[in-house]
N, C-alpha and C positions, 0 to 999 in steps of 0.2 A: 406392913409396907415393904420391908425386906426382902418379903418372899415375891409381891409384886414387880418390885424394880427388880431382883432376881428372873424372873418370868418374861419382864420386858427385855430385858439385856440378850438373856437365851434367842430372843425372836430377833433379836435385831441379827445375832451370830448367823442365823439362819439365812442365806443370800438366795434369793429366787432368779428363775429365770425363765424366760419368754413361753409362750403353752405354745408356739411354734416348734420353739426347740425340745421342749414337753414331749411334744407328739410326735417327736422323730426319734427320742432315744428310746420311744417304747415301742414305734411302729418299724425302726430299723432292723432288730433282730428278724421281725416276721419277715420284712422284706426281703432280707440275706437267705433265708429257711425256702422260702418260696422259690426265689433266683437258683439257687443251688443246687436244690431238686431237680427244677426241668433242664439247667444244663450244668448238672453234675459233672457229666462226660466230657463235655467241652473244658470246662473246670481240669479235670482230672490232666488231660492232655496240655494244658497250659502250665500246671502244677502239677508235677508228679507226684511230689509228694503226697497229693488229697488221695493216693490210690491205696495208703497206707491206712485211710479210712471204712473204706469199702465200697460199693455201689452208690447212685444216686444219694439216695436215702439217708446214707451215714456218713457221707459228707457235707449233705445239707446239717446232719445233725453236731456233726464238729464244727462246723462253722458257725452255727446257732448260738451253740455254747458259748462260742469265741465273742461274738457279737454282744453276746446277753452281759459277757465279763464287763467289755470295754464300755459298754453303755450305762453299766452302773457304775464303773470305776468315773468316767466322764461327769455323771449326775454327783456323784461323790465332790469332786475338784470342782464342780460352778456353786454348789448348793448347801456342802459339808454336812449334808444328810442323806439319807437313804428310805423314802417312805414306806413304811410295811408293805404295803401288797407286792410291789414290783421285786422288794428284794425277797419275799417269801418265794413269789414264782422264780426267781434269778436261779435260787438256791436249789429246786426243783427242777429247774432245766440243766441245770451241769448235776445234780445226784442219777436222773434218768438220763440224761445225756449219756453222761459215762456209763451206765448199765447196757443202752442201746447200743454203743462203739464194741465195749469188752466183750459183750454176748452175740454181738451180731443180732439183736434181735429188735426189728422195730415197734414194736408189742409197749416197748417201755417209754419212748418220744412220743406214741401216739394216747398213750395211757396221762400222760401229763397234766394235760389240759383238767383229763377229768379228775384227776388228785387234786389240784389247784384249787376248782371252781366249787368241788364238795367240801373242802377245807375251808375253804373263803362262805361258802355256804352256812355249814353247821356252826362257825365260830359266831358270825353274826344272829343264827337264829338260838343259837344256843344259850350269847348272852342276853337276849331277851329273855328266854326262859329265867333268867337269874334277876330280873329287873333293869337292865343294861342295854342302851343302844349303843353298842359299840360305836358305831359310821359315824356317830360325834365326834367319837376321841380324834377321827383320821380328819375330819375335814371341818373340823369345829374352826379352824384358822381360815378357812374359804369361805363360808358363811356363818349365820348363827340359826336356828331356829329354834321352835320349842320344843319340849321334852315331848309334847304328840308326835309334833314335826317328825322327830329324831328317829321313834317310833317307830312310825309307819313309811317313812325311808328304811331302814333299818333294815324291818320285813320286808320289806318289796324288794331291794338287794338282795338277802339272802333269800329269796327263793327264786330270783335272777339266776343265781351263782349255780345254783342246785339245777336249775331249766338247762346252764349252759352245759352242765357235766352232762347231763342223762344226753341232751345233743349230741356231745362230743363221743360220746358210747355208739349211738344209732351210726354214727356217719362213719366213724372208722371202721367198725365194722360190718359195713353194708357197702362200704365202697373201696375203689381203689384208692391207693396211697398217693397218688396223684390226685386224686378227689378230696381227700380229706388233706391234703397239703392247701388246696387252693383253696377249701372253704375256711380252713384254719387261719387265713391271711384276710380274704376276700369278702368271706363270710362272717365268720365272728364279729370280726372290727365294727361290720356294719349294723350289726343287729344292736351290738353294746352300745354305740352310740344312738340310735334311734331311740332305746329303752333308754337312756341319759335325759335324752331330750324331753322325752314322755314326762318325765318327773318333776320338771319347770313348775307348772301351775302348784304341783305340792308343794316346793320348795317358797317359791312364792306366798300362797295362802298360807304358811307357817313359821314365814319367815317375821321376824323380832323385830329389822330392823324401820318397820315402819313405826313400831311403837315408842322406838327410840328417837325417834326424829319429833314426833309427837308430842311427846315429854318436856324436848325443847323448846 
C-alpha cells in the first residue's frame, strides 16, 4: 500500500497541460528552424549579431537550438517533468547543433533527425527482442492496453521510427537544404500524425479499458 499511495502522490506532483500547448512547444522549434531558413538574411539585417552565426542555414540552426532550450525549459516550469523522447531529441539538437555552428558544417543539423529516429527506432525494437514493449512504460499513463496491445504498437513504432530515418537520408541528400528544411517542418509532422491516427482501431481493439467497465 505504501508503494501505491507513493505512486499516486508522484502522479499527482506530475501537473499536465493542454495538448494545445503540447503541440506548440514541440511544433515551435520546427517552426523557428523553418522561419529562419528562408529569411535568414532579413534576420541577419535586423540582428547583427545572427551574422556571427553564418549563412541561412546556421542561423536557422542557432536559433533551433535556442528554441529547442526554451521549450523544454517551459515544459519543465508547467509539468516538472521532461518526457523521454522530446528531451532525447532536445539533447541531440543542441550536441549536432553545436557541431553544425563550430564546423560550419550542415551535414550534422541535417544528420539529426536520422540519429534520433534510428535510436528511437532500435531501442523499441530492440526491447522487444528482450521480451519488453517499451511504448508502455511512455504512455501507459495515456491509456492502458494489453500486453499484445503493447506489442504490436511497440513494433509498428519502431519500424515507423526506422521508415523515418532511412527518409530523412533519401531527402537530404537528394535535395536542397531548402527542400529538406521544408519537408523537415511540413513533411514530417504530417506523415507522423496520419501514422498516429492509423493506430486508433489498434489501440482500441486492445485497449482494457472496456473490460473494466465490464467488471463493474
Amino acid at each position: 500500500m505504501d508503494v501505491e499511495s507513493n505512486q499516486r502522490e508522484s502522479e499527482k506532483m506530475v501537473r499536465e497541460i493542454s495538448p494545445l500547448l503540447k503541440f506548440v512547444l514541440e511544433l515551435g522549434p520546427l517552426v523557428v528552424f523553418f522561419f529562419a531558413n528562408s529569411r535568414g538574411e532579413w534576420l541577419a539585417e535586423k540582428l547583427p549579431v545572427l551574422h556571427e552565426f553564418g549563412g541561412p542555414i546556421f542561423i536557422a540552426t542557432g536559433l533551433f537550438m535556442i528554441a529547442t532550450a526554451l521549450a523544454l525549459t517551459v515544459s519543465w516550469i508547467l509539468t516538472r517533468t521532461l518526457p523521454m523522447m522530446p528531451l532525447i531529441s532536445g539533447i541531440v539538437v543542441l550536441v549536432f547543433g553545436a557541431l553544425t555552428l563550430y564546423l560550419q558544417n550542415d551535414t550534422f543539423i541535417k544528420m539529426k533527425p536520422t540519429i534520433v529516429n534510428a535510436l528511437f527506432g532500435a531501442i523499441l525494437l530492440g526491447g522487444l527482442l528482450f521480451g519488453q514493449s517499451l511504448l508502455g512504460y511512455v504512455f501507459n499513463s495515456a491509456f492502458k492496453l494489453t500486453d499484445e496491445g503493447w506489442r504490436k504498437l511497440t513494433l509498428r513504432w519502431g519500424v515507423f521510427f526506422l521508415f523515418l530515418a532511412v527518409l530523412n537520408e533519401v531527402v537530404w541528400r537528394n535535395f536542397t537544404t531548402d527542400q529538406w528544411v521544408a519537408f523537415k517542418v511540413w513533411g514530417t509532422m504530417p506523415i507522423t500524425v496520419i501514422f498516429t491516427m492509423a493506430q486508433m482501431p489498434l489501440i482500441m481493439r486492445h485497449s482494457i479499458e472496456p473490460l473494466i467497465k465490464e467488471k463493474k
